[in-house]
N, C-alpha and C positions, 0 to 999 in steps of 0.2 A: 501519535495516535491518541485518540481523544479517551479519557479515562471512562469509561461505565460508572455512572453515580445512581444509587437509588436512596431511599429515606434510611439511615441504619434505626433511626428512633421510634418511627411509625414501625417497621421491623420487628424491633424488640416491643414492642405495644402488643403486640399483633402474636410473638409466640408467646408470652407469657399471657395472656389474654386464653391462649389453645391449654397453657398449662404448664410452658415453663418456668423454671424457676429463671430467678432476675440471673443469676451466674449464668446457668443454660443458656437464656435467651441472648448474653453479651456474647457467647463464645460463639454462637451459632453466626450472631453478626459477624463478628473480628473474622471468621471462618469462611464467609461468603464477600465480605472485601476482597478478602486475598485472591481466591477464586475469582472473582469477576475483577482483578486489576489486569490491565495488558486484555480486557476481551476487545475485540474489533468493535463499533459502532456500526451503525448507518450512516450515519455523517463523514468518522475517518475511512470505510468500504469506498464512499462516491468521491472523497480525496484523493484513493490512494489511484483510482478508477480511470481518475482525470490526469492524475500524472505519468498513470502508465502510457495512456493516450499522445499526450507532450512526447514523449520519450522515444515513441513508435514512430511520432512526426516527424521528430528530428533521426532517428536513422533510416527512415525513407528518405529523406533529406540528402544525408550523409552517403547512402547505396548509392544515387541517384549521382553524386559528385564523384563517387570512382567508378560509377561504371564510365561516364564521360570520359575521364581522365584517361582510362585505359582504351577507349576511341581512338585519342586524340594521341596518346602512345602510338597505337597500330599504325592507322591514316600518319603519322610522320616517321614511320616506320619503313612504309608502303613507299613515300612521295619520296624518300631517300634513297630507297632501293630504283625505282624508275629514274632517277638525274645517273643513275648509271647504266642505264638499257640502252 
């Protein structure tokens, strides 16, 4: 998953600027890193979007191959049972 990055500098500009102190305004950075690591993107969302997509394809795929199988079970099933009628 793609990191969430924002400016931590312009950040700390920005609350000490509102009135924090230089300590305050690091901590509130370090503090909103943490919080926004591991957030979902837009980018990793239409990632993960597309692979659930792949995944879906290939076990329709997959359904579609046992359902067959289990046809072709029965119908040699059937054809076995009538070479004895």
């Amino acid at each position: 998953m793609t990191a969430t990055a924002f400016d931590t500098l312009k950040t700390a500009k920005t609350l000490t600027k509102a009135g924090f102190t230089k300590k305050q305004a690091d901590a509130h950075v370090e503090v909103l890193m943490e919080v926004t690591d591991g957030l979902a993107t837009k980018a990793g969302i239409k990632d993960l979007k597309h692979e659930i997509k792949l995944l879906g394809s290939g076990l329709t795929v997959k359904l579609w191959q046992m359902q067959m199988g289990a046809v072709v079970f029965v119908l040699g099933g059937v054809f076995t049972m009538l070479k004895f009628v």
